[in-house]
N, C-alpha and C positions, 0 to 999 in steps of 0.2 A: 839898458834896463827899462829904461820907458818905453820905448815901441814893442819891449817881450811884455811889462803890465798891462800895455796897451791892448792888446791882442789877445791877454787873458782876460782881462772886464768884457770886451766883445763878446769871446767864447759863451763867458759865464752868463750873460745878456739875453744872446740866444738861446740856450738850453734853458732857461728861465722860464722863455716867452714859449718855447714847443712847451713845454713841461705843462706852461696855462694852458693854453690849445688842448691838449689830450685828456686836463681833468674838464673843460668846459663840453666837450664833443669825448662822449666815453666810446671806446669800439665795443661797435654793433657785431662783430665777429666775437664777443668775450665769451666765453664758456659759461658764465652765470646764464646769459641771455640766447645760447642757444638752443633750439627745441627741434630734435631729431626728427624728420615729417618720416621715418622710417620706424618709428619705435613698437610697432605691431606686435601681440603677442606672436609665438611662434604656433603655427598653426597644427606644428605634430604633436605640439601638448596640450592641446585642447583636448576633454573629456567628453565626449558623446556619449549617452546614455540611451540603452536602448528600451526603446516602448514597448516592445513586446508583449501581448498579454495572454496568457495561457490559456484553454477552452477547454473547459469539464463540461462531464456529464452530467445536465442535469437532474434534480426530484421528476420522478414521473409524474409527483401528485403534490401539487403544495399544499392538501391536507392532512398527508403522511403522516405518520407515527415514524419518528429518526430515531436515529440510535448508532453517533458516530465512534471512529476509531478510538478517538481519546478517551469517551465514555467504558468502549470494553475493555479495555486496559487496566481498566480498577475493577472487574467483573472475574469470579470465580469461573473458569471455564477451560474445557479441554479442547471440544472441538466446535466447529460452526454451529450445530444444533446446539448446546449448551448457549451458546450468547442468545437465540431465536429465543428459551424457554424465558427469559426474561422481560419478554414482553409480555405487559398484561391479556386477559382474554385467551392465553394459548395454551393449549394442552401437551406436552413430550409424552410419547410412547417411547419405550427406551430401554433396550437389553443390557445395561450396564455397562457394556462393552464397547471402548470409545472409538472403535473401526466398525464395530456395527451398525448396521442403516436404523438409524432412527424417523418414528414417523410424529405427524405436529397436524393438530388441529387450531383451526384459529375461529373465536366466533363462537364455540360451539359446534362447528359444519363438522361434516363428515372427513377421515383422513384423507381422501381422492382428493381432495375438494379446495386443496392448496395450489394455486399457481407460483412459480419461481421464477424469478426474470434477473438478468445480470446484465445490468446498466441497458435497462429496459429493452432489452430480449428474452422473448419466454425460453425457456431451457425446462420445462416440466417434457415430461413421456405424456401424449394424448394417448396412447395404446396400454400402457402400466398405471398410466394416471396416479404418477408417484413420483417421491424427489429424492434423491440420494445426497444428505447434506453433507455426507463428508466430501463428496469431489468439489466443497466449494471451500474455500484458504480464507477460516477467520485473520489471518496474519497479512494479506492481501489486498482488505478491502478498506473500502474509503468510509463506508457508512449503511446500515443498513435502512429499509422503509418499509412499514406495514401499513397497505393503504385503507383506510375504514370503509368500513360498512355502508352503503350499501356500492360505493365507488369502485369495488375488487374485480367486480366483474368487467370492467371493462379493460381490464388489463387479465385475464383469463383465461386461457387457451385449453382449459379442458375442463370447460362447463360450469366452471363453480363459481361463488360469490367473495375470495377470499385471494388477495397476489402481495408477495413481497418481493422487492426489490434488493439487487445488492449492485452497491455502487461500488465497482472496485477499485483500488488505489492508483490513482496516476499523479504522483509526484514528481518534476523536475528538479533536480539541483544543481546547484553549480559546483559545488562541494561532493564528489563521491561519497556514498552513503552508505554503512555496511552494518548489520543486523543480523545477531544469532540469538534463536532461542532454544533452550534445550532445559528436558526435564525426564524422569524416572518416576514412575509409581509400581502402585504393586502388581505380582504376576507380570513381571518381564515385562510390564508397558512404557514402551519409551520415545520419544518425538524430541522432532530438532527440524529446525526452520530456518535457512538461512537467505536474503536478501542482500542484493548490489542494488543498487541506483545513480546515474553518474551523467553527466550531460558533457559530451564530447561533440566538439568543430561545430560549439556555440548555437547550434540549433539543433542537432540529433541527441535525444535522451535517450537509453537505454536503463533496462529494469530488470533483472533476473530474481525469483521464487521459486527455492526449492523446498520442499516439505517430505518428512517420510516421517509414516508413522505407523507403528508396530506393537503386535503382543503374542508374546512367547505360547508356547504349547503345557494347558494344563490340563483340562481334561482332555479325552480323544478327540483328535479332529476339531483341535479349536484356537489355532494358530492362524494370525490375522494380521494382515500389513498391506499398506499402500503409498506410493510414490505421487506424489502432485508437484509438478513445475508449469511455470508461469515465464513464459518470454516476451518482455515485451521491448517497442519501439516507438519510438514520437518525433515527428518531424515538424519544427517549428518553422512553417513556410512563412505564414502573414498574420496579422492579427485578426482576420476571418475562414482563415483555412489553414488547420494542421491534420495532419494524418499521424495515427495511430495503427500499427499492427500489433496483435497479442496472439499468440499462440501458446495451447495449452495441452500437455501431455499428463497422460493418468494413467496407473497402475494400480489395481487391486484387486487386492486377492484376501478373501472372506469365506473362512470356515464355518460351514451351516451342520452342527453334529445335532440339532434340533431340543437340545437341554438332555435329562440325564434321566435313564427306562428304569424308573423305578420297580419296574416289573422282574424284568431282565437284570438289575441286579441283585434284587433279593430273592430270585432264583438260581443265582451263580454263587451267591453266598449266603444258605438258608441260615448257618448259625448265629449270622455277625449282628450283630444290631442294625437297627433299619438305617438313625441318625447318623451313625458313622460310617456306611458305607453311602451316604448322597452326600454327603461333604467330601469324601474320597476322591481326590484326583487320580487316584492312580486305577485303585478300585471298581469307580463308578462304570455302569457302560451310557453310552449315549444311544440317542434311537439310530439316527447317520453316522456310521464312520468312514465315509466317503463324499457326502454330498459338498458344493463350495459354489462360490457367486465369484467370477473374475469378470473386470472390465477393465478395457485398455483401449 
């Protein structure tokens, strides 16, 4: 029994004395005090942000007269000439008829005497020396500009002292974008607008504007409608060079019966009162029951 006590006090001795040893000298291997030299985020979840920065059209004129999207929005109007008549200084010539060509004086100038530019390209007739404001898509554009006086001319391509601008829409989104407008007035007049906008394989945007706008037949020969679509494409190469294609197709068609022969028809009906046959839709005769304007 003594040399088996013997042999346990040793044991116990030893284990003692490692026990001191390992609290004075701690392992340099312990999990507290290790620091992984591997600990790197992971480099497929890092977030890159791209800088890209998108290149509009600028003001032709930074002494313009503006009048953007958001503004016409809150603005009573039917078609592009209606938001134009809103600018001070301007005068609308205007057959009621909201597919009929209206004509605009600015300034006081003469009607010829308007230049039309779309995102600072003249698009006026030097031969007609006139502007056809329905082919241009209030629903489209980014913003109009009326340049002052005496500055017009030099943005003028058919002689005059007076150019407005229309800046048209180029929005990118990342979010497809979809837009209907549509409304009814009186004598059959009816319009509807519809827009895509949609940025697909992160640099190619596409933009689609369709427009059709119509008015039923009341007196002879006075049936009016036209088709405007807007195609477009953006290609986001670099943050100094992207490319833009738009292509634009028009349709219309505009009955010219030249207002109603008061002559003609209080000769086809001597007994009837005067006032009730020139309010007469049915009744009335026009001076053209043939003549009409188509562009396409």
């Amino acid at each position: 029994m003594t040399f088996l006590f013997r042999h346990i006090l040793i044991g116990l001795f030893v284990l003692l004395f490692l026990s001191s040893l390992n609290a004075q000298n701690p392992d340099t291997l312990s999990a507290k005090t290790i620091a992984d030299s591997l600990s790197l985020p992971d480099s497929a979840k890092v977030v890159v942000y791209d800088t890209l920065r998108l290149l509009y059209h600028p003001a032709i004129d930074k002494e313009a007269f503006s009048l953007n999207k958001t503004e016409v929005d809150f603005l009573n109007y039917r078609g592009f000439s209606d938001v134009v008549s809103y600018f001070p200084a301007s005068t609308q010539l205007s057959p009621s008829l909201s597919v009929d060509q209206d004509y605009f004086s600015l300034y006081g100038t003469g009607v010829g005497e308007l230049a039309v530019l779309v995102n600072g390209i003249p698009t006026s007739s030097r031969f007609l020396r006139s502007n056809n404001f329905n082919l241009t898509s209030a629903e489209n554009m980014q913003s109009i500009e009326i340049v002052p006086l005496p500055r017009g001319f030099l943005y003028n391509n058919i002689g005059g002292f007076t150019a407005l601008n229309v800046r048209m829409r180029d929005r990118v989104s990342a979010v497809p974008i979809t837009r209907i407008k549509y409304f009814e007035g009186y004598g059959g007049e009816g319009f509807l607008d519809v827009q895509y906008t949609g940025l697909h394989y992160k640099r190619f945007a596409i933009s689609v504007d369709v427009q059709n706008r119509k008015i039923d037949e009341g007196y002879d020969n006075s049936e009016n409608g036209m088709w405007l679509a807007s195609f477009g494409a953006k290609y986001l190469l670099s943050n100094k060079l992207q490319i833009l294609l738009r292509h634009t197709l028009t349709s219309y068609d505009n009955a010219l019966n030249g207002g109603v022969d008061s002559v003609a028809t209080v000769t086809r009906f001597p007994t009837a009162a005067f006032n009730d046959l020139l309010y007469d839709e049915v009744s009335s005769v026009v001076h053209f029951g043939d003549r009409y304007q188509k562009i396409s």
